[in-house]
MIVEXDREN-396436 format. One record per residue (C-alpha): residue in one letter; residue number from 1; x negated, y, z negated. Coordinates in steps of 0.05 Angstrom, whole numbers, plus 5000, padded with zeros to 4 digits. Each point is the difference from the previous one (the first is absolute). Example, Ala and Ser with C-alpha at 12.3 -4.5 7.8 and 13.67 -1.06 7.14 Angstrom:
<recs>
REC,A,1,4754,4910,4844
REC,S,2,4973,5069,5013
</recs>
This chain:
<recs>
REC,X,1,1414,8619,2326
REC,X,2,5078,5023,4990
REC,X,3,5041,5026,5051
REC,X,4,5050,5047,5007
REC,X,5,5039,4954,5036
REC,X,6,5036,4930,4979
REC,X,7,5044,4949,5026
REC,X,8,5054,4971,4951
REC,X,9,5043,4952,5022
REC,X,10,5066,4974,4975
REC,X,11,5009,4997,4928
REC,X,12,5038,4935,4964
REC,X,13,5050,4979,4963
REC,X,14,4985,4934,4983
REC,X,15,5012,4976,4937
REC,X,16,5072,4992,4981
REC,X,17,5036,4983,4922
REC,X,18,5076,4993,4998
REC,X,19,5031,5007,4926
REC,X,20,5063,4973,4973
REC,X,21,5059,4993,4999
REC,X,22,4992,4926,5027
REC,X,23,5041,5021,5067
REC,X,24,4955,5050,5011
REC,X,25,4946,4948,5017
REC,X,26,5035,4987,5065
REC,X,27,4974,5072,5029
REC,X,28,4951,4997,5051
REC,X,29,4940,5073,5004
REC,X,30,4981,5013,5068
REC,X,31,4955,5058,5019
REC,X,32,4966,5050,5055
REC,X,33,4936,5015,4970
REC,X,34,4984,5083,4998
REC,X,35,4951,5015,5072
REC,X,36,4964,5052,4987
REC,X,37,4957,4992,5061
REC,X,38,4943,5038,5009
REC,X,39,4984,5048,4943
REC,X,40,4994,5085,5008
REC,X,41,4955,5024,4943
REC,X,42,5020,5071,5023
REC,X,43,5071,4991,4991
REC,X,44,5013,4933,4968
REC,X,45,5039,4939,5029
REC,X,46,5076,4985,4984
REC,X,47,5028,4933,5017
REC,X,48,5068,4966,4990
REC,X,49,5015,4920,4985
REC,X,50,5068,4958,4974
REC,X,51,5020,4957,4954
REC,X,52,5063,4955,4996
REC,X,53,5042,4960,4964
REC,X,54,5041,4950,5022
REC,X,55,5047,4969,4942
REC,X,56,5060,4967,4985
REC,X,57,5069,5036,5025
REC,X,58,5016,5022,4929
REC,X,59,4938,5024,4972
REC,X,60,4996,5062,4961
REC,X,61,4955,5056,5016
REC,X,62,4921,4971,4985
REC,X,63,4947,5057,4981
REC,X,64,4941,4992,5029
REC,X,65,4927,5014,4971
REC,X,66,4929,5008,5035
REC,X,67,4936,4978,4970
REC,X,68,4935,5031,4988
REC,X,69,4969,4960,5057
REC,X,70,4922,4990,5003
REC,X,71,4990,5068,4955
REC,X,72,5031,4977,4939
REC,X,73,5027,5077,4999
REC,X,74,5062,5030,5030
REC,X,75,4971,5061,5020
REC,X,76,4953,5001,5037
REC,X,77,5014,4930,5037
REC,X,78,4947,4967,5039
REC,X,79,4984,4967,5055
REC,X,80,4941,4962,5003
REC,X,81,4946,4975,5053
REC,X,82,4937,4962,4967
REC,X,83,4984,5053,4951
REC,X,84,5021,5059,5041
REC,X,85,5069,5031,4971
REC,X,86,5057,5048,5039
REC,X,87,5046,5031,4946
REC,X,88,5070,5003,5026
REC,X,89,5068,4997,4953
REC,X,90,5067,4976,5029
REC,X,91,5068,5039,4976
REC,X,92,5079,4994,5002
REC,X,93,5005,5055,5040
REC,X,94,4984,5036,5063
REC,X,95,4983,5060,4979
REC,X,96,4946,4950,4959
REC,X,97,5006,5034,4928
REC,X,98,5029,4938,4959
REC,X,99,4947,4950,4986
REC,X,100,5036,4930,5021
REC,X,101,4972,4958,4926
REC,X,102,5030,4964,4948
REC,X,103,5036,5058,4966
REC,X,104,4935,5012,4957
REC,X,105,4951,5054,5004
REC,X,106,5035,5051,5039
REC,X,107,5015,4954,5046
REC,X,108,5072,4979,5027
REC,X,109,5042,4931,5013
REC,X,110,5051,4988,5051
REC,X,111,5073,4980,5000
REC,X,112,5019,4967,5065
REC,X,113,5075,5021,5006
REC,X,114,5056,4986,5050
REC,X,115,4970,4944,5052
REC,X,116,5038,4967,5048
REC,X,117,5033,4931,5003
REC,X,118,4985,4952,5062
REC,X,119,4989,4935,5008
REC,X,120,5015,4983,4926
REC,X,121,4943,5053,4983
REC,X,122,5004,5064,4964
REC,X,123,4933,5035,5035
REC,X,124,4974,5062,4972
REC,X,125,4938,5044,5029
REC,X,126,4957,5055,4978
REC,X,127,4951,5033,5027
REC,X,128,4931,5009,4970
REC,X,129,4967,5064,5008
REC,X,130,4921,4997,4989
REC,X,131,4953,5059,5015
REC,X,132,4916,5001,4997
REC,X,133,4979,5071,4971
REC,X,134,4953,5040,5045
REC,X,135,4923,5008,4984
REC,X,136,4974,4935,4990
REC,X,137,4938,4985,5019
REC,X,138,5006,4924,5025
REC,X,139,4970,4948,5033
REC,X,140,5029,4987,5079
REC,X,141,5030,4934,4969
REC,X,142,5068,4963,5001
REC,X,143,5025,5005,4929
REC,X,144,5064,4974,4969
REC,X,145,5034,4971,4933
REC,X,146,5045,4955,4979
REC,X,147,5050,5017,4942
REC,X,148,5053,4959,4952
REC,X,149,5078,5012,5019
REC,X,150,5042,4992,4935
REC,X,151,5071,4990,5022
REC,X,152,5049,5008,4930
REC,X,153,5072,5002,4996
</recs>
C-alpha cells in the first residue's frame, strides 16, 4: 500500500560525452550527485549537487546539457525504484524555474564561464539545483537516476 512518506537518495550523474574540438577531449566531468534525502509530500524536497570540468588551460567556455535520464522526458524527470517512480526535475537555478535540458522543450543549457587556472587546469563548477514536487503518493523506497552529460564547445 503507498505511503505518504519516501526515502530518495542521491541522484547521478553518470554518464559523460565530450564533443570536439579534438583538445576538448582532454576535459575530465566530475560530479556531486543531487541528495534529496528523505522526501516531504507536504511540502516537497529540494536538493543541491555539482558538476565540474576540468580542461586544458586555454579552453573556451564549454555549454553543458542534461539528459532526460530514466523518463525519456524533461519534465517531469524520474527517479526510479523497481517499478515505483518519484518525479523530481533538476534546474540552473536556485530559485528552480529554468529546467537544466538540452536547450529543447522549454528547457535550458549551460555555459560554464570564467574558471580558474591551477595546476595546468582551467576548473569550472556549477551547481545543480533539483527539486521533488509535493503530493506524491510513493512507495518508502530509495529511488534515483542516472542521466547523459553532453559537454560542447
Amino acid at each position: 500500500m503507498p505511503t505518504r512518506h519516501a526515502s530518495s537518495l542521491a541522484y547521478l550523474l553518470a554518464l559523460t560525452t565530450v564533443l570536439t574540438p579534438a583538445s576538448a577531449a582532454a576535459c575530465s566531468v566530475n560530479t556531486v550527485g543531487v541528495a534529496f534525502g528523505r522526501y516531504e509530500p507536504g511540502t516537497g524536497t529540494d536538493g543541491v549537487g555539482t558538476l565540474s570540468l576540468s580542461c586544458p588551460p586555454n579552453a573556451q567556455a564549454p555549454q553543458v546539457s542534461l539528459g532526460t535520464g530514466s523518463s525519456g522526458s524533461y519534465n517531469p524527470r524520474s527517479m526510479v525504484e523497481g517499478a515505483d517512480r518519484l518525479e523530481y526535475n533538476l534546474f540552473t537555478d536556485l530559485a528552480r524555474t529554468t529546467i537544466w535540458g538540452d536547450g529543447t522543450s522549454g528547457t535550458s543549457m549551460v555555459t560554464m564561464t570564467g574558471g580558474t587556472v591551477n595546476a595546468g587546469q582551467r576548473r569550472f563548477q556549477r551547481s545543480v539545483y533539483g527539486r521533488i514536487p509535493a503530493s506524491q503518493r510513493v512507495r518508502a523506497k530509495s529511488y534515483s537516476d542516472t542521466m547523459v552529460i553532453t559537454v560542447s564547445f
